[in-house]
C-alpha positions, -999 to +999 in steps of 0.1 A: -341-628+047-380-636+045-405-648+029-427-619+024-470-620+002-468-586-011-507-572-018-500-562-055-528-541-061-525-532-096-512-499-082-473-480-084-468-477-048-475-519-042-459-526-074-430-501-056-431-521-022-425-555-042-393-541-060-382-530-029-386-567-012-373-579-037-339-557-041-335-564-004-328-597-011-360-616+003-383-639-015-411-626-026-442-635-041-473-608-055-510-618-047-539-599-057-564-598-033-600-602-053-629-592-033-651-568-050-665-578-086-694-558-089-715-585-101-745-565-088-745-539-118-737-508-095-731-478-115-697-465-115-660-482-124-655-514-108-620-518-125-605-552-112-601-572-141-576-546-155-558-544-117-557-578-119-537-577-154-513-543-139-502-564-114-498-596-129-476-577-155-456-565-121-448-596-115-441-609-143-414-577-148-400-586-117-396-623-121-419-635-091-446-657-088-480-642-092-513-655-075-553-641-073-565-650-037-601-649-036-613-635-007-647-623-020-668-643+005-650-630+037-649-592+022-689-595+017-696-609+051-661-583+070-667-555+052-700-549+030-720-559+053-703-537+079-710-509+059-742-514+051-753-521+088-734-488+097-755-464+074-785-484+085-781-477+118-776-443+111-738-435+116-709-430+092-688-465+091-652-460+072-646-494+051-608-485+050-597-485+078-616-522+086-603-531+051-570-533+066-575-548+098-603-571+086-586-579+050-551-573+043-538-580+081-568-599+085-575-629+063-550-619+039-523-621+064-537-656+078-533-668+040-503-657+035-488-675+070-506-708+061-492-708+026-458-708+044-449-668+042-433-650+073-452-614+063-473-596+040-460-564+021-480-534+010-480-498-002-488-481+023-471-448+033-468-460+070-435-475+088-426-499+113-400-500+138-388-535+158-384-531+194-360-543+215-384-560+234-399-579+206-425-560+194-434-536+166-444-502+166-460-483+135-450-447+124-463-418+103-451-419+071-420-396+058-441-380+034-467-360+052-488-351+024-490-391+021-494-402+052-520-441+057-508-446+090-542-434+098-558-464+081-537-486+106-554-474+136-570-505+143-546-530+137-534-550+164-501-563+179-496-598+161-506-579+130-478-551+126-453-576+135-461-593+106-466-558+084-439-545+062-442-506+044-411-505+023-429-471+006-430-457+040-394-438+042-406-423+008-420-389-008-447-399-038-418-382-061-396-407-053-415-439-056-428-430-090-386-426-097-379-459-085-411-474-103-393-460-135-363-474-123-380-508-122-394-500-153-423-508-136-454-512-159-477-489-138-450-462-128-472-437-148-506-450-135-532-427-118-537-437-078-566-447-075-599-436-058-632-448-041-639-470-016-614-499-005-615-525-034-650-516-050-637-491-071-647-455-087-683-460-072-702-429-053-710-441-024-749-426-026-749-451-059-731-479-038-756-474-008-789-468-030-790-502-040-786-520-007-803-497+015-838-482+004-846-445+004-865-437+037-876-398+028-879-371+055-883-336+070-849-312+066-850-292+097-830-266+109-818-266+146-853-242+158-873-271+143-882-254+113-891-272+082-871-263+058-872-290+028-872-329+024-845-362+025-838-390+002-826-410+035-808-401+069-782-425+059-770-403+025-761-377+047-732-371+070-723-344+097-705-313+085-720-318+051-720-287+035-729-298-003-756-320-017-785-316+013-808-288-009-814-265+011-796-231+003-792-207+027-807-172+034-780-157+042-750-148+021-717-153+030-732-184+056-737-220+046-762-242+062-745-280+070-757-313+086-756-308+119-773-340+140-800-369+126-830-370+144-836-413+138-868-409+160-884-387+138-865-396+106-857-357+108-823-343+094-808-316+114-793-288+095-776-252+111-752-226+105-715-235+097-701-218+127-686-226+161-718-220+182-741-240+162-752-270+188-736-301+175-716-289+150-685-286+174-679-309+204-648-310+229-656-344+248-668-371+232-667-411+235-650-443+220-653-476+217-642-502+199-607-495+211-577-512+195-543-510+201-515-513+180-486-523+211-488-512+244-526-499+257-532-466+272-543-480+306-545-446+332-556-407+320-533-392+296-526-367+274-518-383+236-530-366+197-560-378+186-565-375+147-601-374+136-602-381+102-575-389+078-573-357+066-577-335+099-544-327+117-535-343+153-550-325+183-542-324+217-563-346+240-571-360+273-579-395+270-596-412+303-600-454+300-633-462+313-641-495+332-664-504+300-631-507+278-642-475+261-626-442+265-637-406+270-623-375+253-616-340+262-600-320+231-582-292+239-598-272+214-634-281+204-638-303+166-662-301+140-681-326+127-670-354+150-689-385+137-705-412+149-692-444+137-661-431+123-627-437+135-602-416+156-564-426+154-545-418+184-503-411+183-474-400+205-453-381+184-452-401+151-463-434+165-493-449+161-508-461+196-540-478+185-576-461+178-616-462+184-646-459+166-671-425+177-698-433+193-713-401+210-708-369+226-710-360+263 
């Protein structure tokens, strides 16, 4: 058996994976990872100091060691920063999916090996498979509805081999049973929401105090004025809520449909297939990752889009730049810039990209 850092979270389905270790028969130990305080008086629910407590009380339940690894620094300089740059620039970054590469798989993982563990546990609804060749695959989770193998898209090889998703052979239903069974502390808690580690926080109050508003022209996709912006970088494509502009027309919706950074314009049009920009069917990627073997010649694979949107058919083409090009099968909405597209064979995970533009 192993010697296995579970990420206790303050959460049931970490406080789940822990019990699970630890019925198994390995040793395990609970560390909470602590990088976002919100010492910078953001509004919203920064609620770490009672995580902290939820899963130290895990542990305690369950016999095992507990330990806060402070990893506020790194998370700053990995992650914040990240996003912050990313809406700066003018594109969509998604924290969670870099949270898990970056943090949990990233310096959490290195803790955890230096400290003399073999692998880190978590929650996630994702599983792994050993091959017979030495290497480690990653899977869709059983419950569909649950699903994070999404937010493992970027992980790499030496990462998953190392990753362990007791929850992922589980429905939600059942976890909460066997967090009774525990009698887990948090088996009734709420999961939680927000962006990865910071908490309840909107992100328009999370970027507003980093990132100054930069006011502009709404236009729609003639070139017509048709109102004002706080700041391109509050706004995302396919946005249907929250721009201010209503629409003429009933029964039709104007949404974000491209960001003019030139003229500090933002683009807005009908919700419809024809609207330019709206829909795309090729597009590129970069930043590519893989999680085992890489796609090396043109293939056809499922790309998911966004961890909500259902696989779709694709023809991926590797270009000599290390980045790829797509042509969809059926054309996507709202494809954005900056945000990340997980590719699969069936239910495994083979790696994934970050959106750069359209072609």
């Amino acid at each position: 058996m192993s010697k296995i850092l579970v990420g206790l979270s303050g959460g049931v389905d970490s406080a789940v994976a822990t019990a699970l270790l630890l019925e198994q028969g390995h040793e395990v130990a609970g560390g909470y990872m602590k990088n976002w305080i919100n010492e910078d008086g953001i509004a919203g629910d920064c609620p770490w100091e009672q995580d902290v407590d939820d899963a130290h009380a895990v542990a305690q339940t369950l016999g095992i060691e507990f330990r806060v690894v402070d990893l506020i620094d790194q998370y700053r300089n990995r992650i914040v920063d990240y996003l912050l740059d990313g809406y700066r620039n003018g594109i969509t970054p998604n924290p969670d999916v870099y949270c898990n590469r970056e943090m949990k798989f990233g310096v959490f993982l290195d803790y955890a090996l230096e400290q003399g563990f073999e692998a880190v546990g978590t929650g996630h609804y994702a599983r792994k498979r050993d091959r017979s060749d030495g290497t480690a695959d990653i899977l869709r989770g059983a419950d569909p509805n649950k699903d994070q193998s999404y937010f493992l898209a970027l992980m790499e090889q030496h990462q998953a081999k190392r990753a362990l998703f007791p929850c992922g052979e589980m429905l939600k239903p059942q976890v909460r049973e066997v967090a009774q069974r525990f009698n887990l502390p948090v088996a009734g808690k709420k999961d939680s929401q927000g962006i990865c580690f910071i908490g309840n926080v909107k992100m328009a109050d999370f970027l507003s105090h980093y990132v100054p508003d930069n006011p502009g022209e709404i236009v729609n996709t003639e070139g017509e004025v048709l109102g004002n912006h706080r700041g391109l970088h509050l706004y995302t494509l396919g946005q249907r809520k929250g721009h201010g502009v209503a629409s003429p027309r009933e029964g039709m919706a104007y949404v974000v449909v491209g960001k003019d950074a030139e003229k500090n314009q933002l683009v807005v049009g009908w919700d419809h297939e024809d609207t330019l920009g709206l829909y795309v069917q090729k597009c590129i990627v970069g930043s590519v990752s893989w999680v085992n073997k890489p796609i090396t010649s043109q293939c056809k694979v499922e790309a998911q889009p966004r961890y909500r949107a259902k696989s779709e058919p694709v023809t991926v083409t590797p270009r000599d730049d290390g980045k790829l090009d797509l042509n969809f099968v059926r054309s996507q909405r709202a494809i954005t810039p900056g945000q990340i597209c997980a590719f699969y064979d069936g239910g495994t995970l083979l790696g994934g990209g970050v959106f750069e533009n359209f072609n």
